[in-house]
gemmi code that builds the backbone of each chain (N, CA, C; Angstrom):
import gemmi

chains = {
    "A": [
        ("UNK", (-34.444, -9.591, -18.683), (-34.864, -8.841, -17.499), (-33.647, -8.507, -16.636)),
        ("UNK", (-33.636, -7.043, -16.165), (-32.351, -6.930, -15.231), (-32.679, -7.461, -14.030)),
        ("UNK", (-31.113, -7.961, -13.586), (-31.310, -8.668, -11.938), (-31.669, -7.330, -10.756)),
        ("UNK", (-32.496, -7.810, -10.002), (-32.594, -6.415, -8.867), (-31.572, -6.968, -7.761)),
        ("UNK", (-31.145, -5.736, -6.947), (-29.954, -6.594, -6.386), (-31.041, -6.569, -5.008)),
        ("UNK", (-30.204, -7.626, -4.285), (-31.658, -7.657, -2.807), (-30.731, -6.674, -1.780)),
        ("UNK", (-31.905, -6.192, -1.381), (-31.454, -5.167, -0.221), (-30.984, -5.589, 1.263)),
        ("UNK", (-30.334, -5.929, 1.678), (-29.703, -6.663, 2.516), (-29.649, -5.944, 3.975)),
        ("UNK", (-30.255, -6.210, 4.979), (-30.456, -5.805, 6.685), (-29.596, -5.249, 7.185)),
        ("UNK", (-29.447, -4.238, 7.763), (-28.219, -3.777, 8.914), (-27.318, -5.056, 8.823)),
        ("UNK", (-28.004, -6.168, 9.684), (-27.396, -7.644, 10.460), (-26.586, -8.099, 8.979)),
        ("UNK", (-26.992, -8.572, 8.033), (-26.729, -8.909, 7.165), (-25.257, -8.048, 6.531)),
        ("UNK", (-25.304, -6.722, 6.317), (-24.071, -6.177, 5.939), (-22.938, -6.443, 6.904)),
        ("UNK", (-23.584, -6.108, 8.338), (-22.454, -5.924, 8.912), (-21.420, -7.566, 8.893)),
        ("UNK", (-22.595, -8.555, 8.760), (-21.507, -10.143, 8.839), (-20.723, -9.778, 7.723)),
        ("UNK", (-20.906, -9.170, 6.430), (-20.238, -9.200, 5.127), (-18.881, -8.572, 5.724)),
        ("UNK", (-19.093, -7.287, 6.240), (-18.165, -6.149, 6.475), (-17.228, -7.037, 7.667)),
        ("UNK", (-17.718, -7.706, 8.448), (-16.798, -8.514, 9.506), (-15.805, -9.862, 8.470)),
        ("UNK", (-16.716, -10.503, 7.589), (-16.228, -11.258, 6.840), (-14.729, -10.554, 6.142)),
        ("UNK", (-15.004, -9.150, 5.511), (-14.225, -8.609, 5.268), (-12.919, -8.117, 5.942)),
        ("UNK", (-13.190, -8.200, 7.182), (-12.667, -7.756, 8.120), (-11.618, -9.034, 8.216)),
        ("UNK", (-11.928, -9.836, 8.453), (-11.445, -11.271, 8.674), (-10.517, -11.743, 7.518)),
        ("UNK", (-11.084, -11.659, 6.457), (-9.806, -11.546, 5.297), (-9.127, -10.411, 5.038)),
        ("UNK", (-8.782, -9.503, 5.655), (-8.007, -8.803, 5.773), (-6.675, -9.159, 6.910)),
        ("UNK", (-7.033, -9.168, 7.934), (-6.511, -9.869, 9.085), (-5.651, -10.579, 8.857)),
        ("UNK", (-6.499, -11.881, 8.156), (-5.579, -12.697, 7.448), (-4.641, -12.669, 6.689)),
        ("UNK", (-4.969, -11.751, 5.343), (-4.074, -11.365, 4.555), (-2.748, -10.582, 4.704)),
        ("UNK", (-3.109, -9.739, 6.177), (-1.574, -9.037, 7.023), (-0.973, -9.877, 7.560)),
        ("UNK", (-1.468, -11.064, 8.267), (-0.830, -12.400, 8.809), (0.205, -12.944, 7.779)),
        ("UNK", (-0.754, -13.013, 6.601), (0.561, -13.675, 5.307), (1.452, -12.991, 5.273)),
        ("UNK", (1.395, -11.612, 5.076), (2.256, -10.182, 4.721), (2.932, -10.468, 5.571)),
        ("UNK", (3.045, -10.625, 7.221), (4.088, -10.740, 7.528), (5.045, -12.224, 7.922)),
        ("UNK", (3.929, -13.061, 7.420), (5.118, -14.474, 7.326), (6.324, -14.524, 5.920)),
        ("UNK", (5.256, -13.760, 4.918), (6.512, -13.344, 3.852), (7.412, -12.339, 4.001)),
        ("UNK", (7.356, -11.907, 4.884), (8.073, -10.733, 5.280), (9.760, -11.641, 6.424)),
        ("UNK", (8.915, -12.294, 7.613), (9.802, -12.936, 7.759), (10.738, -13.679, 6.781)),
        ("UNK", (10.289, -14.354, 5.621), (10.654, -15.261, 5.012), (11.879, -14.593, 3.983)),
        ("UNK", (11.325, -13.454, 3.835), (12.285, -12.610, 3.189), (13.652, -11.998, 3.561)),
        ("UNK", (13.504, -11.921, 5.188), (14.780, -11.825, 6.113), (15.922, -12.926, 5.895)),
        ("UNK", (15.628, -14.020, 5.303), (16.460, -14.949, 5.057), (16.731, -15.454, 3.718)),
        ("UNK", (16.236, -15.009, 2.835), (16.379, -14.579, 1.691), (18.064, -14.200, 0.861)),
        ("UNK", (18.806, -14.800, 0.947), (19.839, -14.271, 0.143), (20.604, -13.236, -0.991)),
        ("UNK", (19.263, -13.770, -1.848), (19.227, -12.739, -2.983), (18.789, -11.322, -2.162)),
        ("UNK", (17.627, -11.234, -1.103), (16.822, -9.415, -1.217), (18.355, -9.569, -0.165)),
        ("UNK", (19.047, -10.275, 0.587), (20.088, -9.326, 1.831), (21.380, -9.098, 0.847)),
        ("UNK", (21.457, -10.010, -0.588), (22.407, -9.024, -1.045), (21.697, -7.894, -1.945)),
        ("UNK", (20.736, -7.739, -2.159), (20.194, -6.003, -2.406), (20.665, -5.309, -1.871)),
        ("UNK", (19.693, -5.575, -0.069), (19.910, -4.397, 0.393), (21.864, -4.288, 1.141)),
        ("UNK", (22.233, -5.215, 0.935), (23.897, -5.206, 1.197), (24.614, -4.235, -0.192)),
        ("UNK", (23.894, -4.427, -0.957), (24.628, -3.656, -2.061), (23.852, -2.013, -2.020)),
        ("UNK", (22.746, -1.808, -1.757), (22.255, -0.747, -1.361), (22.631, 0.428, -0.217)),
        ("UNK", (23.135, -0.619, 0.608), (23.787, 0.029, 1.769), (25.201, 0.226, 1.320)),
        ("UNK", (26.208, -0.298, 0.640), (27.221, 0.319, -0.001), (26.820, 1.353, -0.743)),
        ("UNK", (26.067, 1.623, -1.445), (26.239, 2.538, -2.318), (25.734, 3.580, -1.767)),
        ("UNK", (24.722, 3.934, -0.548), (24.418, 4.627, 0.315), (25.360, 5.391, 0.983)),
        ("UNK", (26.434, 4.424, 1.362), (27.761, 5.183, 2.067), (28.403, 5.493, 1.384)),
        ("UNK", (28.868, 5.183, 0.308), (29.271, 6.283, -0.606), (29.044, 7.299, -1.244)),
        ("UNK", (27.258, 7.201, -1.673), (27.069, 8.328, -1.604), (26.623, 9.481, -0.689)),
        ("UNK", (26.474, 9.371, 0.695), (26.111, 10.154, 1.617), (27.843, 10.410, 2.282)),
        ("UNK", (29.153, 9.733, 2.268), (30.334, 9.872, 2.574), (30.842, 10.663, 1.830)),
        ("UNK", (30.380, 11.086, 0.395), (30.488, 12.361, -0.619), (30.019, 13.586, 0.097)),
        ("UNK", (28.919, 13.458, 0.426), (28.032, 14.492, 0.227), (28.311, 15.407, 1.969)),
        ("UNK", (28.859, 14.483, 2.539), (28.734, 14.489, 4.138), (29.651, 15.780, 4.090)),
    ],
    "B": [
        ("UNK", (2.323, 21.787, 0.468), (3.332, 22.754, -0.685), (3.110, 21.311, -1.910)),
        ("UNK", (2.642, 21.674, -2.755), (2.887, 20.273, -3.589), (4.283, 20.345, -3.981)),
        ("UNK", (4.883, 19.046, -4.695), (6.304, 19.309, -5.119), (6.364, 18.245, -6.340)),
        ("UNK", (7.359, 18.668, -6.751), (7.711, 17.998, -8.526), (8.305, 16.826, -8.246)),
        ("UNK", (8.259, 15.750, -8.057), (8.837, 14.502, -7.687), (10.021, 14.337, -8.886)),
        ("UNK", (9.609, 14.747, -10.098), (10.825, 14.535, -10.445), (12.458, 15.007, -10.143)),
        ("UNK", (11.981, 16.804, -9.599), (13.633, 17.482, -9.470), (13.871, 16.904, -7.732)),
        ("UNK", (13.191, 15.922, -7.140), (13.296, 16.319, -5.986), (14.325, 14.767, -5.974)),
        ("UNK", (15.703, 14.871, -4.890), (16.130, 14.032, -4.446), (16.163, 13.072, -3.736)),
        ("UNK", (16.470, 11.728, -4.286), (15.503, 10.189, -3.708), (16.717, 9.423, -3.291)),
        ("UNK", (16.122, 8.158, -2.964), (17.329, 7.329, -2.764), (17.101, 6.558, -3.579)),
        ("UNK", (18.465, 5.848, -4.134), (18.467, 4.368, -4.814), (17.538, 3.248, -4.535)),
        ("UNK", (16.562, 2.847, -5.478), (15.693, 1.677, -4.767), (15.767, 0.528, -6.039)),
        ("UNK", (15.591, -0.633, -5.562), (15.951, -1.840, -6.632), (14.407, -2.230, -6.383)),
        ("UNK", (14.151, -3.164, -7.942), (12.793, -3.949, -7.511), (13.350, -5.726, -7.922)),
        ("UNK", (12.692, -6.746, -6.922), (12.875, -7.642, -7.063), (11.818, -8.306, -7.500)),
        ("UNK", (11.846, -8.897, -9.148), (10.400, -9.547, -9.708), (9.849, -10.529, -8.770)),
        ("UNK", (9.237, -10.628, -7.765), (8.857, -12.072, -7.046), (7.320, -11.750, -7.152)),
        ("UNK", (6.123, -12.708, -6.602), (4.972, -12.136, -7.223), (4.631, -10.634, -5.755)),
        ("UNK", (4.702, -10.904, -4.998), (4.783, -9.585, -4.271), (4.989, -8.236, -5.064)),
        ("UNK", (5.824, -7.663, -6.155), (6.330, -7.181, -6.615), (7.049, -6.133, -5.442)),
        ("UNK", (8.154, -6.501, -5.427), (9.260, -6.046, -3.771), (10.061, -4.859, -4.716)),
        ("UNK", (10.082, -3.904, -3.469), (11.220, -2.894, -3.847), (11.775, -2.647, -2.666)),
        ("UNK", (13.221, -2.458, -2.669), (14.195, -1.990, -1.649), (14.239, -0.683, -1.446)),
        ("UNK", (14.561, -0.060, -0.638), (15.593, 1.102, -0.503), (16.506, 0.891, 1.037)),
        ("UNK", (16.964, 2.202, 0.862), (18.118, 2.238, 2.319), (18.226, 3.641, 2.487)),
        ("UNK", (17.991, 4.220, 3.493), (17.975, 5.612, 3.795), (19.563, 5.742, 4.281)),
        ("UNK", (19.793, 7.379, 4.589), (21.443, 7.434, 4.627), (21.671, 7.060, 6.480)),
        ("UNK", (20.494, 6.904, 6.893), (20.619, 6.640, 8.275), (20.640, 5.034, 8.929)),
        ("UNK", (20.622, 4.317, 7.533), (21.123, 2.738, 6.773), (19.610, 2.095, 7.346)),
        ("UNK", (18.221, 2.970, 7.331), (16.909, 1.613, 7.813), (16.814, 1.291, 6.056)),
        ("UNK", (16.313, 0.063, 6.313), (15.895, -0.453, 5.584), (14.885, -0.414, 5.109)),
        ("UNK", (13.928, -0.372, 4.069), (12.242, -0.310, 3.873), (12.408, -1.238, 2.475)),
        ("UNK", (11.131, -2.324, 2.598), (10.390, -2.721, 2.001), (9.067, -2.398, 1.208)),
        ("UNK", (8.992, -2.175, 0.243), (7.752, -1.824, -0.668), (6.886, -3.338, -1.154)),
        ("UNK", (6.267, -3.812, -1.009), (5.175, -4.506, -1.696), (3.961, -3.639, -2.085)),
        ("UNK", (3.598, -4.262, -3.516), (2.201, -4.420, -4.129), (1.803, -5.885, -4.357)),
        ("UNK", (0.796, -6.430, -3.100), (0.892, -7.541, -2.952), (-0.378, -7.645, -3.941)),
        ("UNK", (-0.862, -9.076, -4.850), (-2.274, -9.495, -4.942), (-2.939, -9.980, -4.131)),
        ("UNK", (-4.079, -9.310, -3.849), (-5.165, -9.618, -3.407), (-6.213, -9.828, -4.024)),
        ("UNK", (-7.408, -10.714, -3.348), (-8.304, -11.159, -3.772), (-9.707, -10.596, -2.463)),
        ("UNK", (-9.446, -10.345, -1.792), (-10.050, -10.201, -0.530), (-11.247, -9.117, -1.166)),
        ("UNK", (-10.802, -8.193, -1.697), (-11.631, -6.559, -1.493), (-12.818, -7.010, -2.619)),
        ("UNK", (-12.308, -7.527, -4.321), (-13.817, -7.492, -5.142), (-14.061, -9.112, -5.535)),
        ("UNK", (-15.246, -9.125, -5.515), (-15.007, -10.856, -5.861), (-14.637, -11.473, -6.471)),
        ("UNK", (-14.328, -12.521, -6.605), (-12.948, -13.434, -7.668), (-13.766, -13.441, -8.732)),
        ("UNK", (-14.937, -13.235, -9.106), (-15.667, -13.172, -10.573), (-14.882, -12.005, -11.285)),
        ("UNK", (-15.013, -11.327, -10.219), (-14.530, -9.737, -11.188), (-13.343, -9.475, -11.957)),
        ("UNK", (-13.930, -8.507, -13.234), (-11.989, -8.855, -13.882), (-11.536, -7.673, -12.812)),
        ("UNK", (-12.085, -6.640, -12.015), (-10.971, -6.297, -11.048), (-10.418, -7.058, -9.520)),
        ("UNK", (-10.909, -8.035, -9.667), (-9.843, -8.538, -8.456), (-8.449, -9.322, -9.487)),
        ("UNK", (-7.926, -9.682, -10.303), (-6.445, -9.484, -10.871), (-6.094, -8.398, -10.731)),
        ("UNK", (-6.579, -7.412, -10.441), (-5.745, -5.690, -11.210), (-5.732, -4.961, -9.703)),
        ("UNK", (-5.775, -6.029, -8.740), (-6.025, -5.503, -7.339), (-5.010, -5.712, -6.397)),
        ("UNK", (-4.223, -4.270, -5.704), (-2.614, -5.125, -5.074), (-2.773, -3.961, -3.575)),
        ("UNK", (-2.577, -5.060, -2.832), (-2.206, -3.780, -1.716), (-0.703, -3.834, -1.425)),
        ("UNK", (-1.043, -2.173, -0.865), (0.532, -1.472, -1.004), (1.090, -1.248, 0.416)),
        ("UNK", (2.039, -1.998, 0.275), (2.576, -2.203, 1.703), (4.119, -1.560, 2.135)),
        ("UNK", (4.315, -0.706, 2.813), (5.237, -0.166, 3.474), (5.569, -0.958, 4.675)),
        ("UNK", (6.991, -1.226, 4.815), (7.286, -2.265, 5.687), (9.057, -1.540, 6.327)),
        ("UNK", (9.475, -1.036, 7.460), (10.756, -1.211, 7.944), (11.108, -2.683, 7.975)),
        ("UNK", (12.529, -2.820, 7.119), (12.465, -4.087, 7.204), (13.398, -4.034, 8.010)),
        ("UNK", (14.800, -3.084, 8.858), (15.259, -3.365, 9.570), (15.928, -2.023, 10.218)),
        ("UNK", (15.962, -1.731, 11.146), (16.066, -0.381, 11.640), (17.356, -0.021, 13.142)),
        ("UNK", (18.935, -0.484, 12.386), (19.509, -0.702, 13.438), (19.906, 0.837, 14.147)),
        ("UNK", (19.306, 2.034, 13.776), (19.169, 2.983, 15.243), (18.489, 2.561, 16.448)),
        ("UNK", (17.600, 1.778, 16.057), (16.995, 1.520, 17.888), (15.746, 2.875, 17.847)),
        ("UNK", (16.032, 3.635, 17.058), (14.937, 4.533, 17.124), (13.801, 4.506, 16.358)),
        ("UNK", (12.742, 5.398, 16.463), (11.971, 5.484, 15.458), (12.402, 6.185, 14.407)),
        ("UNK", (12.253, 5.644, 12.906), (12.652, 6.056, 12.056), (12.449, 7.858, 11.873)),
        ("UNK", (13.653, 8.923, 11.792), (13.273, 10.102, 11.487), (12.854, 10.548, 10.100)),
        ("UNK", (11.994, 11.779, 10.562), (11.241, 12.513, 9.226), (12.446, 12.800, 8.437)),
        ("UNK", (12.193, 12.475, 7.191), (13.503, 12.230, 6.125), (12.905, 12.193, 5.045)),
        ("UNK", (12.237, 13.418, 3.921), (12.159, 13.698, 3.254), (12.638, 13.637, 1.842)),
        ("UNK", (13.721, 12.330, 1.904), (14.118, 11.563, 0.700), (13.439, 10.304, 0.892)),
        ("UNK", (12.848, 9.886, 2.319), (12.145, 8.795, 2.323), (10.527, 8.627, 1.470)),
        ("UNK", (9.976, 9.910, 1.490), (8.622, 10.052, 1.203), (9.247, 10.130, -0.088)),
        ("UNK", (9.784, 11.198, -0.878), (9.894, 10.941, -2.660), (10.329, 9.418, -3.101)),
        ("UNK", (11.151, 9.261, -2.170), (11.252, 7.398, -2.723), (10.306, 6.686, -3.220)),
        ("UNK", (9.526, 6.793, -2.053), (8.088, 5.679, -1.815), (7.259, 6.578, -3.032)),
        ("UNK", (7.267, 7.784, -3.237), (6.043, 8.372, -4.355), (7.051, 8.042, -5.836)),
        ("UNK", (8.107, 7.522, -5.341), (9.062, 7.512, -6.892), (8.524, 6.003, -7.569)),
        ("UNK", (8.634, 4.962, -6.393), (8.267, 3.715, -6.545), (7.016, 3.412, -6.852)),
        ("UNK", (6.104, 4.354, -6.017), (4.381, 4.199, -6.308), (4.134, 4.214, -8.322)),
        ("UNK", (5.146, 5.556, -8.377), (4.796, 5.667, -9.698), (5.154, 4.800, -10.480)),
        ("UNK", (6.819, 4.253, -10.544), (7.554, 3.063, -11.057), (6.705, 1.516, -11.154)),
        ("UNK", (5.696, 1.281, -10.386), (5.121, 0.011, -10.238), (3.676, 0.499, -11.206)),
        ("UNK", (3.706, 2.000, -10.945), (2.062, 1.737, -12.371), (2.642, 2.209, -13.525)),
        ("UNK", (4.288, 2.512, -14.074), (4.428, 2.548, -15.623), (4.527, 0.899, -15.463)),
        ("UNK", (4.609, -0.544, -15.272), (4.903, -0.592, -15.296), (3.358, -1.503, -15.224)),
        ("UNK", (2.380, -1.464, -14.683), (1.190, -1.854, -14.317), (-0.414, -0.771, -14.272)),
        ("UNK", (-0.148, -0.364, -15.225), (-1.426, 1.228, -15.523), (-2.311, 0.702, -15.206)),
        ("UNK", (-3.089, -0.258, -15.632), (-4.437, -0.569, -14.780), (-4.844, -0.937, -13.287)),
        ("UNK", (-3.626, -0.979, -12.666), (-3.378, -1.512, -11.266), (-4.238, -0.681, -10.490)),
        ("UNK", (-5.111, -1.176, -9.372), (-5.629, -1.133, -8.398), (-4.813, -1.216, -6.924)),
        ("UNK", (-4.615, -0.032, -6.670), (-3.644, -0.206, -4.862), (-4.932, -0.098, -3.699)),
        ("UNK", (-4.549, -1.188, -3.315), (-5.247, -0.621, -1.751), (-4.782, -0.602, -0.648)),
        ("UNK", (-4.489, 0.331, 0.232), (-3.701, 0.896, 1.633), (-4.668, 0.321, 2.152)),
        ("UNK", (-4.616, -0.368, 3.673), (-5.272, -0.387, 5.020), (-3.928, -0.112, 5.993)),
        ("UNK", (-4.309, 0.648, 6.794), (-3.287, 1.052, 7.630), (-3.731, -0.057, 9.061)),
        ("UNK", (-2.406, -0.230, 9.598), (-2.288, -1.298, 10.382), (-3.452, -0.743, 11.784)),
        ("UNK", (-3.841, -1.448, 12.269), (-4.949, -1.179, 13.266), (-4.742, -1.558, 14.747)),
        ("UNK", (-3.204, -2.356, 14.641), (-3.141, -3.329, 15.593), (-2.991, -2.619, 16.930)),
        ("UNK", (-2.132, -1.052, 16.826), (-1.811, -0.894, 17.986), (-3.287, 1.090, 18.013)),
        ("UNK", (-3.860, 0.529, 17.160), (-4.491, 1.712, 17.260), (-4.409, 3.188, 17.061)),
        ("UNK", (-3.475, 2.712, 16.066), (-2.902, 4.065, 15.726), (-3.260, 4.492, 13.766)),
        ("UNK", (-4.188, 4.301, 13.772), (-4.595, 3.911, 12.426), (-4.974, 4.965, 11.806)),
        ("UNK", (-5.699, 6.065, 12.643), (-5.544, 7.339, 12.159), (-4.909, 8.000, 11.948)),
        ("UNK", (-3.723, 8.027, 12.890), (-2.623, 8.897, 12.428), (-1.921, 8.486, 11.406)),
        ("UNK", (-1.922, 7.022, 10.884), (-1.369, 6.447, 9.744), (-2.252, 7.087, 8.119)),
        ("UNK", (-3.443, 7.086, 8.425), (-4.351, 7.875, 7.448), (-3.323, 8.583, 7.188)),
        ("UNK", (-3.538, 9.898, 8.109), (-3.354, 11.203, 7.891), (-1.502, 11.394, 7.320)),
        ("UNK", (-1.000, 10.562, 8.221), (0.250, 11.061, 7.426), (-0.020, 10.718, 5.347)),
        ("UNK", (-0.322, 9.389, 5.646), (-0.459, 8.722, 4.190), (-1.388, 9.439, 2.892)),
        ("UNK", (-2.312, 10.703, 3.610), (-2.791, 11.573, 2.985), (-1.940, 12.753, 2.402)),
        ("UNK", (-1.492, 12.812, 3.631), (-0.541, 13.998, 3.225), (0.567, 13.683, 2.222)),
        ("UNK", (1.132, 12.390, 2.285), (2.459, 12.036, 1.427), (1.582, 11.995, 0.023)),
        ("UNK", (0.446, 11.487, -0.314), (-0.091, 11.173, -1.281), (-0.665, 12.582, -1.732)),
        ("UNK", (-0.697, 13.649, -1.286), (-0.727, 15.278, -1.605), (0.367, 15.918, -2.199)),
        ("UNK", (1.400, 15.883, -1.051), (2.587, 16.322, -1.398), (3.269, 16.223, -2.514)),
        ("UNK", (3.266, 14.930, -2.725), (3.935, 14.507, -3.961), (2.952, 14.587, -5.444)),
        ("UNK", (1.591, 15.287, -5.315), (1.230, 15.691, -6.709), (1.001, 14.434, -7.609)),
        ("UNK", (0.655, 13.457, -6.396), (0.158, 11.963, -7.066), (-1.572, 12.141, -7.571)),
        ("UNK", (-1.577, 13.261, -6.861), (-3.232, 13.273, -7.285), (-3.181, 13.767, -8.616)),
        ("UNK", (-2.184, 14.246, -9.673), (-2.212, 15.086, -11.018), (-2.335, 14.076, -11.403)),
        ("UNK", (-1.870, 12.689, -10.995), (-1.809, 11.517, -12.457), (-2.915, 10.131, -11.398)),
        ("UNK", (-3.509, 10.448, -10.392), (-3.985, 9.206, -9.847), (-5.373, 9.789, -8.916)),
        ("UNK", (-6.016, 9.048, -8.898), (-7.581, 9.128, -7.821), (-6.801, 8.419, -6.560)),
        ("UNK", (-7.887, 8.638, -5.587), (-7.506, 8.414, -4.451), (-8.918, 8.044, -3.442)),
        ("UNK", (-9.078, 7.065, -3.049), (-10.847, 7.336, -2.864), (-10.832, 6.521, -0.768)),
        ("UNK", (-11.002, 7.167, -0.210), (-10.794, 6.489, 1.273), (-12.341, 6.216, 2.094)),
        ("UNK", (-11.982, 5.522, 2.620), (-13.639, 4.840, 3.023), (-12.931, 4.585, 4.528)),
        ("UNK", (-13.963, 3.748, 5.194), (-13.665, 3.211, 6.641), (-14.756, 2.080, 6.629)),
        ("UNK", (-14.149, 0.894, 7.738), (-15.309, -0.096, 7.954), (-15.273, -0.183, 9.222)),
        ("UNK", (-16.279, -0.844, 9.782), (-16.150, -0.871, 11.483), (-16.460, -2.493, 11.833)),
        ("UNK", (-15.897, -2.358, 12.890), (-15.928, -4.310, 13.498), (-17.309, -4.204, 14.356)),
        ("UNK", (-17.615, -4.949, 15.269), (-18.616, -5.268, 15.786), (-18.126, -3.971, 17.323)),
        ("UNK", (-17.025, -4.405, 17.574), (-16.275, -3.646, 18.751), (-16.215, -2.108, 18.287)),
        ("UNK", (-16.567, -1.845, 17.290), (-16.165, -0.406, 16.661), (-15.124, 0.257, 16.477)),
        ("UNK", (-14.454, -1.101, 16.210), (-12.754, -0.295, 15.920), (-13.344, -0.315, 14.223)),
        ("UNK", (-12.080, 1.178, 13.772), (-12.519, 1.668, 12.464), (-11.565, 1.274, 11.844)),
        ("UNK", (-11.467, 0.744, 10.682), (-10.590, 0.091, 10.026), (-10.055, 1.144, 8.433)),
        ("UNK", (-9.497, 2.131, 8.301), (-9.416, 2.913, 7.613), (-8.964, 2.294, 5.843)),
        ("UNK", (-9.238, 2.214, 4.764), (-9.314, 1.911, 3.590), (-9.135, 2.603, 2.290)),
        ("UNK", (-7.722, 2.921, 2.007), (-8.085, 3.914, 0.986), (-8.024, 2.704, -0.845)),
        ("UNK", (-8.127, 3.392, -1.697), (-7.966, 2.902, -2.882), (-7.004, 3.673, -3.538)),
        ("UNK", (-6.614, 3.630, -4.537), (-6.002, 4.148, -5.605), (-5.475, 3.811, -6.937)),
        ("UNK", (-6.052, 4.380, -8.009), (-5.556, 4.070, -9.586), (-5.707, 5.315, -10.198)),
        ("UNK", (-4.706, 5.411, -11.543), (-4.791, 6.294, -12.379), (-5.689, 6.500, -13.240)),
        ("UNK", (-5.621, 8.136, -13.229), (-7.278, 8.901, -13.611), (-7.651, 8.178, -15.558)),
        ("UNK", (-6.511, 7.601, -15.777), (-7.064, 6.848, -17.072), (-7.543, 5.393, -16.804)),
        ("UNK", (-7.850, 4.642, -16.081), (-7.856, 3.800, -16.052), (-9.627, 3.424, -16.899)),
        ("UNK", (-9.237, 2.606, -17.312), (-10.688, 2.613, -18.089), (-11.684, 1.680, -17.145)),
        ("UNK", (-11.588, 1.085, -16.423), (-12.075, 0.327, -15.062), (-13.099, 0.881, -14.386)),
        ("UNK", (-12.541, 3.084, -14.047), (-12.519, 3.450, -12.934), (-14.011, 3.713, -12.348)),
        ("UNK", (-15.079, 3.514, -13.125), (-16.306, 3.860, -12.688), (-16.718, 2.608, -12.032)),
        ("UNK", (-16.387, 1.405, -12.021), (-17.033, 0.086, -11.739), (-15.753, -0.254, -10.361)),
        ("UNK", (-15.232, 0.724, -10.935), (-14.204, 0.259, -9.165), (-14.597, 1.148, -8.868)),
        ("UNK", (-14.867, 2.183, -8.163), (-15.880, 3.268, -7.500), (-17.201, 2.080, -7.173)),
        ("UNK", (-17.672, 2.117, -8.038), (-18.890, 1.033, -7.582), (-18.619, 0.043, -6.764)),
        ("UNK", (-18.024, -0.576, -7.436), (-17.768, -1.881, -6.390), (-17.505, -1.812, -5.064)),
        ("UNK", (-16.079, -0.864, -5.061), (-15.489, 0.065, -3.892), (-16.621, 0.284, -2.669)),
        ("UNK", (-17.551, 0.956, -2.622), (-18.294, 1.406, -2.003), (-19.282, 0.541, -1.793)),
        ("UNK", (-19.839, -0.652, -3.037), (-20.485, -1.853, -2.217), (-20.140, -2.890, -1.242)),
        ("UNK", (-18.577, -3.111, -1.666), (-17.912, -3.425, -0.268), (-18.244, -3.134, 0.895)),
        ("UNK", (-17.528, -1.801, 0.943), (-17.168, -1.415, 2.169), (-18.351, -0.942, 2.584)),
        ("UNK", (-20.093, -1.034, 2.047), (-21.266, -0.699, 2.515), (-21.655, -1.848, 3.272)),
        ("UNK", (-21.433, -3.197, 3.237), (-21.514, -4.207, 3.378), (-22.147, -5.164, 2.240)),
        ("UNK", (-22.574, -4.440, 1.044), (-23.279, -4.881, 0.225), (-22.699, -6.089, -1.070)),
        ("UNK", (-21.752, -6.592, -0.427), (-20.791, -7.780, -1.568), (-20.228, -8.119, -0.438)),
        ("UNK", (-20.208, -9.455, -0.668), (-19.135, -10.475, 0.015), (-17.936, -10.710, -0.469)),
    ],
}
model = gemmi.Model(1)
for chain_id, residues in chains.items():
    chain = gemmi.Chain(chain_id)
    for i, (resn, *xyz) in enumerate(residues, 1):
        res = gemmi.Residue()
        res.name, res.seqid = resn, gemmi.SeqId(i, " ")
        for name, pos in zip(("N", "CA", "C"), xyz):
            atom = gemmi.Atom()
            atom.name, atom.element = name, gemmi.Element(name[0])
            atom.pos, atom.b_iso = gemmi.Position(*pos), 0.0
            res.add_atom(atom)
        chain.add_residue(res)
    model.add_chain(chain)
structure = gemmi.Structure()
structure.add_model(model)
structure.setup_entities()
């Protein structure tokens, strides 16, 4: 037998959609503690340290 | 105007394997930007085989020593559509989901630019694009887009799901 899905109240969606809401929130909260965490990061500041050299050289060409 | 992302000129961007999946760049005006496709679990339920294949896509200044707001710089947008593409050869079944930040209320205009970059660049020839909205109790609108490529064999049950979400109809 197929499952029927239950039809669920105004009241009822909207807690889901707030629930949703709420792990989202959260999940930008993480985004930006890894974000901090990444500022100190060694390896990504020599990326973008090596990125930014090669930037000025190539825009010091082109200039 | 759509445009060919390939003839068009980008900047150098590196990716760093961490699970975030991070990409750099550096504009010639030296800001910095961060790319994540983070995993999430939040949007379909952890039963589903699409919450693994589910990443939101995060644009981040990571450091911006003009003091200004970053200018319109048109090697910045092919970057980010160079990288969008670079992270699905690389991940084809991948699921992106944008929410644009809400905090200072400026969430529409974040849409709309993010529509337009996702036009421009002729991402719609190789990818769907599907945008919804949810609302809080306060009625702030929380804008939601999706995105995966038009092969994805997934794509009818993420449409579904997609929209039971954000109906309120799944937790």
């Amino acid at each position: 037998m197929e499952a029927v899905e239950k039809e669920l109240s105004p009241e009822e969606r909207q807690a889901n959609i707030d629930a949703l809401i709420e792990k989202i929130k959260a999940s930008k909260k993480q985004i930006k503690e890894q974000i901090e965490k990444d500022r100190n990061n060694p390896e990504i500041q020599a990326i973008f340290k090596r990125l930014r050299e090669e930037n000025e050289k190539r825009f010091r060409k082109t200039a | 105007m759509k445009k060919d992302l390939e003839k068009l000129p980008k900047y150098t961007f590196d990716n760093y394997a961490d699970e975030d999946n991070t990409y750099f760049f550096v504009t010639k005006s030296q800001i910095e930007y961060l790319i994540k496709f983070r995993q999430t679990n939040y949007l379909f339920s952890t039963d589903s085989p699409l919450n693994s294949l589910t990443f939101e896509f995060i644009i981040e200044v990571f450091s911006n020593p003009t003091g200004k707001n970053p200018p319109l710089d048109s090697l910045t947008s092919a970057t980010v559509a160079a990288i969008f593409q670079d992270f699905y050869q690389r991940n084809n079944h991948s699921i992106s989901v944008y929410i644009c930040d809400s905090s200072d209320s400026r969430q529409a205009i974040r849409q709309r630019k993010f529509d337009l970059w996702f036009n421009m660049f002729n991402l719609s020839n190789g990818f769907v694009k599907f945008d919804l909205a949810i609302k809080d109790k306060e009625g702030i609108i929380y804008p939601i887009s999706i995105m995966f490529r038009t092969d994805n064999p997934h794509r009818l049950e993420i449409i579904e799901q997609f929209d039971k979400v954000i109906s309120g109809y799944s937790k």
